[in-house]
N, C-alpha and C positions, 0 to 999 in steps of 0.2 A: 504494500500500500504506500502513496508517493505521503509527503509530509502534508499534515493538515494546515490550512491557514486560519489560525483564531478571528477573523474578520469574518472568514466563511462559516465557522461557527456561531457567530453570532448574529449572523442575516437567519441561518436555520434557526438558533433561538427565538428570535424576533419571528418567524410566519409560524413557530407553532404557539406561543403564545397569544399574540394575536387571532391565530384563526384563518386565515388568510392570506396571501401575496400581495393583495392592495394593500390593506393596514400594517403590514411589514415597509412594505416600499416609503407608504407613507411617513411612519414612524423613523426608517432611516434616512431617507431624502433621497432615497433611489427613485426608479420606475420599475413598475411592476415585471416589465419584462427583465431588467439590471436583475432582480431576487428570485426569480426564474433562471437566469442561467448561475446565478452563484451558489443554488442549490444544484443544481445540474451537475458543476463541477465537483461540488463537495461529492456526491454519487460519484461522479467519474473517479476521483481519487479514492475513496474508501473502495470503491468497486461493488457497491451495497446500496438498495434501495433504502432512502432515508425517512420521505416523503409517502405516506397515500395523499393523490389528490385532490380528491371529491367524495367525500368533505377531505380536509386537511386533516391527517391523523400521523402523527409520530411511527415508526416501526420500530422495531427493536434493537435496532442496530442502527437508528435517528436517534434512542433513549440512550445507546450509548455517549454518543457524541454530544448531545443534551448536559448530561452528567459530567463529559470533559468541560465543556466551557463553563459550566458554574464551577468548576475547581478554577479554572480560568480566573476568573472573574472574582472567587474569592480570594485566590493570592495577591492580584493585583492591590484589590481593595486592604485586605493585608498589609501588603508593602509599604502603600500609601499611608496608612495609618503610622506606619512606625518611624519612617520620613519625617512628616507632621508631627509625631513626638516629636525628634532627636533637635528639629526646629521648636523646640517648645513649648509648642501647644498650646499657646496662651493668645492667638489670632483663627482667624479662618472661618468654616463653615462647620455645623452641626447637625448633623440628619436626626429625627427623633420620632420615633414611632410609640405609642401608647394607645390604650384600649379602652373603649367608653368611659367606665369608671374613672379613671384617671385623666384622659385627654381635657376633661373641661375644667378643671379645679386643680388637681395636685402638682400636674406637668408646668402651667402657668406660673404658680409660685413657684417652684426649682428652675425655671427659668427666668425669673424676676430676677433670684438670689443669684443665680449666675452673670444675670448683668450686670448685676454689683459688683461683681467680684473679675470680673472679663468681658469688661464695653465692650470688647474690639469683636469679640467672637458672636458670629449669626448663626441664632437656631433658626430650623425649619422644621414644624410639625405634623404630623400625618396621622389621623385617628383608623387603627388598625388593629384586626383581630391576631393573637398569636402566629399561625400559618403563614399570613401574607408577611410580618414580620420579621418570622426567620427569611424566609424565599429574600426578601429587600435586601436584604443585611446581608448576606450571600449572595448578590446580585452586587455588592456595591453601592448599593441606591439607597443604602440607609447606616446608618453608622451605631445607634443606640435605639435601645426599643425597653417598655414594659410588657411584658407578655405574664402569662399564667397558665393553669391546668387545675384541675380536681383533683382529689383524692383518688374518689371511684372512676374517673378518667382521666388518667395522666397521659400525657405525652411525653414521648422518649428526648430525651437532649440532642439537641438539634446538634449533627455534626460540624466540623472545625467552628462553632459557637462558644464562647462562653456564657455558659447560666449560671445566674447568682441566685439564690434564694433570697427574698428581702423582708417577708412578711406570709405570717400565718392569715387569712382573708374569711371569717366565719359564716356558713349559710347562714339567713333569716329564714323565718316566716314569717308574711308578711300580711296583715288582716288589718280588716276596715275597722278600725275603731270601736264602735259597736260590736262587733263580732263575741258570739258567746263564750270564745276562747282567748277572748282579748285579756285576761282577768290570770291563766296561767302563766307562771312565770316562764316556762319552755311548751316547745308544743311536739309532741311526736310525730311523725310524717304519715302517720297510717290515720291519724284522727281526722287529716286533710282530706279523706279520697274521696270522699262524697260530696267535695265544695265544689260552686263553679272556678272552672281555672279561668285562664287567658292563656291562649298557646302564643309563646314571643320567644320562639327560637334563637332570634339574636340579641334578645334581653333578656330571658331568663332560661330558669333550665328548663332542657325539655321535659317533658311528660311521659313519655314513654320509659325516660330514663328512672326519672323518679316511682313510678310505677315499680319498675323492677328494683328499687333499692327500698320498698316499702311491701314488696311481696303480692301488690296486690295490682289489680287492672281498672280499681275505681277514680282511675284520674282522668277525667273527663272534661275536655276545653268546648266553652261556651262562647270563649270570645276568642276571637282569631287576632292578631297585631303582629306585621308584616316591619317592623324596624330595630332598630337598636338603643330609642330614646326609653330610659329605665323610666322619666317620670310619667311617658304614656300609662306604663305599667301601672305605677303607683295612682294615677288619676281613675282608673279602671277599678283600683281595690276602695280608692275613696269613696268613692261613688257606691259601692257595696254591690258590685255586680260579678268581683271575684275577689281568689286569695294568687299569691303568689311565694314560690321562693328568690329569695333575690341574696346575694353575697353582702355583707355588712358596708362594705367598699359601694353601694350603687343604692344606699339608701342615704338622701342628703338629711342634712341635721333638722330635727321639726318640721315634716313630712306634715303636711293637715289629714287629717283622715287616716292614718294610718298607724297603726303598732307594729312593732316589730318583736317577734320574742326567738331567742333562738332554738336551734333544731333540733331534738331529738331524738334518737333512735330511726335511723341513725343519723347521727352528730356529724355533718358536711363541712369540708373542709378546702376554700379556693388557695392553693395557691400565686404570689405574686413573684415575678425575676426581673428581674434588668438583662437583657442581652446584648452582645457585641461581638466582634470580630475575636477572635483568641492570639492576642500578637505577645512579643515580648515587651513592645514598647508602644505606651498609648498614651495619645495627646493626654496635655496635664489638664485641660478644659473638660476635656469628656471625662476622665475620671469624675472631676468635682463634681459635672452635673450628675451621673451617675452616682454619687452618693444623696448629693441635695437630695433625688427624687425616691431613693430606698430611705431615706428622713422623712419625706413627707408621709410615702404610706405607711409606713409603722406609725407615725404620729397619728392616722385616721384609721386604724384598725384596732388601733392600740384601746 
């Protein structure tokens, strides 16, 4: 096989994430024919179908080369960071990724604190679930991130990442004020399964899951909600038209309508991390923000 060109590998990155050879084209400032023959060539050199066409789908020997340019990609971004150390760290730009709970409130004050302490350095923030966080940050497209996992569903540590642990994150249950369980100082998960839910897959937990972690099939969603804004959620319970569970992290302080009592049986458990590149030497700015923000949320879970 003749030597790959890492340019050629990342035209093929770009149309299978995209989806396409226009939205590639587009995105690199090629023409859609230019990303046609540079996938052509990558085939010709591997000697290996890379591409299905129609639709655009990856092969397996497209997944290999996939897999070579994010190691690509994340050495570079690698190198670059430790560059950026050895200069100091204390100028430049800051990618930052974090997750509902935190994107609107914790992330803003660690970067307040970090302007104080480093005018010169510019953050950039991106409100992003775990997955797309790691993928960014391995991509080079993001330099620091909050992410998290569960107990009862952890995800594996994302490789050449670093994950820090920074904060224990406790399920709530979450009841309308009124609620004839508002009055228990904890609530069991199984006393729930007769209430109406709200299914908000990207604001709280699912149902199916909970179900299984309470033994039973009585969790039944009444209300459907299609986003990731927690106070929809919380407006929905105020209103007394359901219950939810929600992580202590994604309930704000003096909620109207709402109690919170925590979970058990069993007792849920969100983890929170900080993620980043794994170098020997990391700007001295990102460290600091990096702590600022494992301060803020232990400050708010605590």
């Amino acid at each position: 096989m003749q030597t790959l060109d890492p340019r050629l590998l990342a035209t093929l990155e770009a149309v299978v994430r995209n989806g396409s050879f226009n939205a590639a084209a587009q995105e690199l400032g090629y023409t859609a024919p230019a990303v046609s023959q540079q996938v052509a060539e990558l085939e010709r050199r591997s000697g290996l179908r890379l591409l299905e066409r129609r639709p655009v789908r990856v092969t397996p020997a497209g997944q290999v080369l996939l897999d070579a340019e994010e190691g690509v990609r994340s050495a570079l971004s690698a190198a670059s960071m430790e560059l950026d150390a050895l200069r100091a760290g204390t100028a430049g730009r800051i990618r930052l990724g974090a997750f509902a709970s935190t994107a609107g409130v914790l992330a803003p004050r660690a970067l307040a604190e970090l302007h104080t302490a480093y005018p010169d350095v510019r953050v950039s923030l991106s409100q992003l679930e775990p997955e797309s966080s790691h993928t960014r940050i391995k991509r080079g497209d993001l330099d620091l991130a909050l992410t998290y996992d569960y107990d009862f569903i952890p995800l594996p540590p994302p490789r050449t990442l670093r994950r820090t642990l920074v904060a224990h994150d406790p399920v709530m249950a979450v009841l309308p004020a009124g609620h004839e369980l508002a009055s228990r100082h904890a609530i069991d998960l199984a006393s729930l399964a007769s209430e109406t839910w709200i299914a908000a897959p990207d604001a709280a937990l699912r149902l199916d899951l909970l179900a299984q972690l309470a033994k039973t099939s009585g969790f039944e969603a009444r209300m459907e909600y299609e986003g990731n804004d927690f106070n929809t959620v919380l407006g929905f319970v105020a209103a007394g038209m359901s219950v939810a569970v929600l992580p202590r992290l994604a309930l704000p302080e003096g909620a109207p309508g709402v109690v919170a009592r925590p979970l058990v049986e069993p007792a849920l458990t969100r983890f929170i991390y900080t993620v980043r590149i794994d170098t020997r030497h990391t700007p001295r700015a990102l460290l600091v923000l990096e702590r600022m923000l494992a301060e803020q949320v232990r400050a708010a879970v605590s």
